[in-house]
C-alpha positions in Angstrom: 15.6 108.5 100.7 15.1 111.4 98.1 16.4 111.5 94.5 18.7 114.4 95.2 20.2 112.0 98.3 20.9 109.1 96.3 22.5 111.0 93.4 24.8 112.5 96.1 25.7 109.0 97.7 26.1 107.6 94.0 28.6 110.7 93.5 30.4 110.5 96.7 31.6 106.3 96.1 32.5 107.1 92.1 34.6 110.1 93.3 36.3 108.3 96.0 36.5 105.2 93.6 38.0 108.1 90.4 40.6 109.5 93.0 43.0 106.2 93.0 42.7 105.9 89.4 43.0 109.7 89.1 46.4 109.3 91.0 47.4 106.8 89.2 47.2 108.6 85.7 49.0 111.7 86.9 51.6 109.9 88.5 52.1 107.9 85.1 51.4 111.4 83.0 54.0 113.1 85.0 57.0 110.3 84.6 56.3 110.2 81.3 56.2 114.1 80.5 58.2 115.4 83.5 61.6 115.4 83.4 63.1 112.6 85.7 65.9 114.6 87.2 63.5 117.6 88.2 61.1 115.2 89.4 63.6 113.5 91.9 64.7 117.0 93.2 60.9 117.9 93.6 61.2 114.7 96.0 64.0 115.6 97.7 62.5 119.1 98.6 59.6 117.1 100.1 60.0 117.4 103.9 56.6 116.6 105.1 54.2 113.8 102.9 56.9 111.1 102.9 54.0 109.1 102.0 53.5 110.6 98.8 57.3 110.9 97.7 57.3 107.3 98.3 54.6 106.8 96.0 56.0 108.9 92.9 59.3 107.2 93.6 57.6 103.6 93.4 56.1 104.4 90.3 59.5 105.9 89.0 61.2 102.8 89.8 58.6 100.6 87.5 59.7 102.6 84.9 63.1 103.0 85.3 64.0 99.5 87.3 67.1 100.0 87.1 68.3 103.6 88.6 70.0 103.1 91.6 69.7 107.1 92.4 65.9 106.5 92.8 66.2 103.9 94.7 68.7 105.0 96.9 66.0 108.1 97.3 63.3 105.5 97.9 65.7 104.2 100.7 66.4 107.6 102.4 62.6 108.4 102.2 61.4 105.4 103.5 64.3 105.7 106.4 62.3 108.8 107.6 59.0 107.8 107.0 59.7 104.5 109.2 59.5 101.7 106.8 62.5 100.4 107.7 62.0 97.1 105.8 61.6 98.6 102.5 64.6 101.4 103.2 66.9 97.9 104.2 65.8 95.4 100.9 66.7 98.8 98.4 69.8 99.5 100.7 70.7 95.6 100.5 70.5 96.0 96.7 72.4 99.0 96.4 75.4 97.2 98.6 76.1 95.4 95.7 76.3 98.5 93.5 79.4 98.8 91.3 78.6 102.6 91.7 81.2 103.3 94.5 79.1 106.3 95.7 75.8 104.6 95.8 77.2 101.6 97.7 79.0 104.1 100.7 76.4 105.9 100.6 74.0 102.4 101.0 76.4 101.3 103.4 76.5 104.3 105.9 72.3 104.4 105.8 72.7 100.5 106.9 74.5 101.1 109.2 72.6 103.7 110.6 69.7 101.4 110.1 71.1 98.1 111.9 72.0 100.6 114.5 69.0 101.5 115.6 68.0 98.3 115.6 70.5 97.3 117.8 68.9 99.1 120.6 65.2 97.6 120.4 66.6 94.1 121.3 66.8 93.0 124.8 68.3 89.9 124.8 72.3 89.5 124.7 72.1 86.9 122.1 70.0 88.6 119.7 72.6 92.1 120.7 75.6 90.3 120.1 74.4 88.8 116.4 73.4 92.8 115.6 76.9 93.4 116.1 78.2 91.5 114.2 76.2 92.8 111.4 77.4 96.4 112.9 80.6 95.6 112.5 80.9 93.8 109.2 79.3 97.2 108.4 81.9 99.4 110.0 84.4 97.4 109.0 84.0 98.4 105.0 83.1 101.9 106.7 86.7 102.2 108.4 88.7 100.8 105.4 87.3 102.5 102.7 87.2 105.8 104.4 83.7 106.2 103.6 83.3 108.8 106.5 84.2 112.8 106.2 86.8 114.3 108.4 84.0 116.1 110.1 82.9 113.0 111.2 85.6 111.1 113.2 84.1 112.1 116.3 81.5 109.8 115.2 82.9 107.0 114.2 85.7 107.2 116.7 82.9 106.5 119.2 81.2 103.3 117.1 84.9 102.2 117.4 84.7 102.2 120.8 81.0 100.2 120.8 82.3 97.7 118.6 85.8 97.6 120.6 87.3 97.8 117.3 90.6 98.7 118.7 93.1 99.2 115.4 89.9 101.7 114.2 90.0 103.5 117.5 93.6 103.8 117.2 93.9 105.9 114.1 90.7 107.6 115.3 92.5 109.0 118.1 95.8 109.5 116.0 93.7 111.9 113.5 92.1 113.2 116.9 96.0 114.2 118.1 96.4 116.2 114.8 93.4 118.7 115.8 94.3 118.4 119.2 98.0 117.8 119.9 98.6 118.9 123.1 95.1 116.9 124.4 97.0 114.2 127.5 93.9 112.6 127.5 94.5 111.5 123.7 98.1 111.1 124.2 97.6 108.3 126.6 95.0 106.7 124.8 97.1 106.5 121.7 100.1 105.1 124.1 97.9 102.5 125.8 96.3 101.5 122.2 100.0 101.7 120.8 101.2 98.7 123.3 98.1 96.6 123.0 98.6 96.9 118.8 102.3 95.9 119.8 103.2 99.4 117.4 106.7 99.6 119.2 108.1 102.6 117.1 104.4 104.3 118.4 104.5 103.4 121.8 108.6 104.8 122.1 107.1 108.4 120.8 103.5 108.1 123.1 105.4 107.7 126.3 108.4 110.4 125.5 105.4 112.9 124.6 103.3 112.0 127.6 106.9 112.4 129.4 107.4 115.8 128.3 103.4 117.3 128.8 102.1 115.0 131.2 104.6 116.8 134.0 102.1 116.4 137.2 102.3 112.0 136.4 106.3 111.4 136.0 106.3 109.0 138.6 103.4 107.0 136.5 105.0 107.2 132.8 108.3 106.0 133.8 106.4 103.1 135.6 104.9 103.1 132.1 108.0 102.8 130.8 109.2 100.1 132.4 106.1 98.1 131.5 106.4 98.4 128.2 110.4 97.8 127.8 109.1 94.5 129.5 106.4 93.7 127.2 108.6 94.5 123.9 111.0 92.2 126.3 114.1 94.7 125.3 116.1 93.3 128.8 119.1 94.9 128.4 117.0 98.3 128.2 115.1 97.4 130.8 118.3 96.8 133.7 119.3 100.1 132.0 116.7 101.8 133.1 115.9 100.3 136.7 119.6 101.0 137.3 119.5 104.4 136.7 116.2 104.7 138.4 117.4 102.5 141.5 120.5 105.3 142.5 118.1 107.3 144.6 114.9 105.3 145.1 114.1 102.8 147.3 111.2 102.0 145.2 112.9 101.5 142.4 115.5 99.3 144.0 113.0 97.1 145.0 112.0 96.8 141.7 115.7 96.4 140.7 115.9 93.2 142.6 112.3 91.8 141.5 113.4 91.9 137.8 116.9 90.7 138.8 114.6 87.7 140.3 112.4 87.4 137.4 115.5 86.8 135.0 117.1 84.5 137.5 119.8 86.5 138.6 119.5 85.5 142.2 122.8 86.7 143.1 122.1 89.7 141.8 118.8 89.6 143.5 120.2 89.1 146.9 122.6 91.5 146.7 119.9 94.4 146.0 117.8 93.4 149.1 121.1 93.1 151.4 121.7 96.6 150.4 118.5 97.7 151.4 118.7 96.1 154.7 122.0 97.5 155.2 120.3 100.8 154.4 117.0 101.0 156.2 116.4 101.9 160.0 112.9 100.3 160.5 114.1 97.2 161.8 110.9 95.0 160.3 111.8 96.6 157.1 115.3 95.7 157.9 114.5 92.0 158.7 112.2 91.7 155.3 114.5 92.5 153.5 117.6 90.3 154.8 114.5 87.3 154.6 113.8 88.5 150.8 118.0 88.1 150.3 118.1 84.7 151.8 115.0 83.3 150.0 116.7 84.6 146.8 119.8 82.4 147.1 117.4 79.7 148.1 114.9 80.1 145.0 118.5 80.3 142.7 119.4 76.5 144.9 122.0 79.0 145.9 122.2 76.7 148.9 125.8 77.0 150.5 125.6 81.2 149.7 122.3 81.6 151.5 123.5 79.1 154.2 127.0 81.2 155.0 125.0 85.1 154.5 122.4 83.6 157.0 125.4 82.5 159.2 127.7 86.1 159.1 124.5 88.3 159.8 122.5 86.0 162.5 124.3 88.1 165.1 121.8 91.1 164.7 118.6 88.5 165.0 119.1 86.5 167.2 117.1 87.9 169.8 114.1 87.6 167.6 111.9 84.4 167.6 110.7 84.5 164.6 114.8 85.1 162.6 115.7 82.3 164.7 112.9 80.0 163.1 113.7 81.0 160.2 117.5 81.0 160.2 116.9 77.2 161.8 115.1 75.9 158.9 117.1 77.4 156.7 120.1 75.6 158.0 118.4 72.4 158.3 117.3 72.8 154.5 121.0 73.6 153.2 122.4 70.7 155.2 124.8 73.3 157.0 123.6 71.0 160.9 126.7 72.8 161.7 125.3 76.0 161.6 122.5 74.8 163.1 124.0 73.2 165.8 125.9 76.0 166.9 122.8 78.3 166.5 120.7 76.0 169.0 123.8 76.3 171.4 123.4 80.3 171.1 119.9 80.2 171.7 120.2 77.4 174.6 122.6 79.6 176.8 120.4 82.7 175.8 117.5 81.4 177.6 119.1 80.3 180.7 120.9 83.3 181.5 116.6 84.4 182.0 
């Protein structure tokens, strides 16, 4: 090897060796001279060498350990450059910030952070301890109000992951006041309303879905209903099935299923008597007088159900199956009388055949 090669290697290695401590100088040359606050916004602007930011902001920080705007810069930079672990120890440092802006703003990269982690586990168990931590998270998100309006779309939808469902609720009610007329929210909010057990809510949902939801009426005042039952307001409730049972069959049937679910068997009975008195389709007919009967029965209504059984068996008793039925019945009331005279009937029935 020549002179003029070695010279060149030995220049090469003490160049390469210079640069680091080259680097090193400028960067302490430049915190020291250049102004801190231009020097952050010269790493802000920096859109491409992460890298490098990083490394002026690390040697920032060993100056000035404790500025939390650098190190929530540090955080952001190492977010984008993929060094998560680094962006998550300054973020864990500046949740503890008495700063209120530094510490929303610490918490809504976190949660961005823990986010995305959420989706590069596979198993459940490992998922469901990541939500946790999302939801601690969103939690302080949600009742501080870190978020801007702009955002509720967003964090209406990590409601919604996390199943948070008093969030989601006044999600959807800011939702309503960009979009009132939007059924699609209205029913949300009526459905969330009843589950949160807001009564005063769920009363305004359902008369608003009422009045612009006109293509389900059947389905809201079955709504209704449901919900007079769950705040248990009874006397509203017979109110309303009443009214609803004048010119429905549907809703008489439902009249005498309530009447049967408070234990007004008389009252239970009666319903389904009317409706076999008022249908033509004789199995509907006969389903219904069974329904009446069983309803004294299930009330230990025992001599009522016996003596209805007895003043209608005229119009059954050329079906097998009524005859069964009524039988049993007679025998289960005591009423052998009845029976008796019923096993006659049938007797002199069959050998007239």
């Amino acid at each position: 090897m020549s002179y003029v090669d070695e010279e060149i290697k030995k220049s090469y290695v003490v160049t390469y060796q210079e640069l680091i401590f080259i680097f090193i100088v400028f960067s302490v040359i430049l915190i020291v001279l250049y102004p801190k606050d231009l020097l952050k916004e010269q790493i802000l602007s920096e859109n491409s060498n992460y890298d490098l930011s990083m490394l002026y902001l690390k040697n920032l920080l060993k100056h000035h350990p404790e500025d939390e705007s650098l190190m929530l810069i540090l955080a952001e930079q190492s977010l984008r450059s993929g060094k998560k672990d680094l962006s998550l120890r300054l973020l864990g440092l500046l949740l503890e910030s008495k700063n209120e802006k530094y510490r929303n703003k610490a918490t809504l990269l976190s949660y961005e952070l823990q986010k995305d982690d959420y989706y590069y586990f596979k198993d459940e168990a490992q998922q469901q301890k990541q939500k946790q931590i999302l939801r601690k998270l969103f939690l302080l998100i949600y009742h501080h109000k870190m978020y801007e309006d702009k955002d509720i779309e967003k964090w209406y939808q990590e409601s919604m992951f996390l199943n948070e469902q008093r969030a989601r609720y006044d999600f959807v009610q800011q939702k309503l006041l960009q979009d009132p007329t939007n059924v699609k929210l209205m029913e949300e909010a009526y459905y969330l309303a009843v589950n949160l057990s807001k009564k005063r809510d769920s009363y305004k949902y359902i008369s608003i879905l009422q009045k612009y939801d006109t293509a389900r009426v059947e389905k809201w005042a079955i709504a209704e209903y449901y919900m007079l039952l769950h705040y248990k307001q009874y006397a509203k409730v017979k109110k309303f099935l009443i009214e609803k049972s004048a010119d429905s069959i549907k809703w008489k049937i439902m009249l005498a299923e309530y009447y049967l679910m408070k234990k007004m068997y008389q009252e239970s009975s009666d319903i389904y008597m009317q409706l076999s008195n008022e249908t033509q389709d004789y199995k509907d007919k006969r389903g219904y007088w069974f329904k009446s009967l069983q309803s004294l029965q299930a009330g230990n209504l025992l001599n009522a159900a016996a003596d209805l059984a007895y003043n209608t068996e005229q119009y059954y008793i050329e079906d097998i199956l009524a005859r069964k039925f009524l039988l049993k019945l007679y025998m289960a009331t005591g009423h052998l009388d009845y029976a008796s005279k019923l096993s006659k009937r049938i007797l002199q029935k069959e050998s007239y055949r």
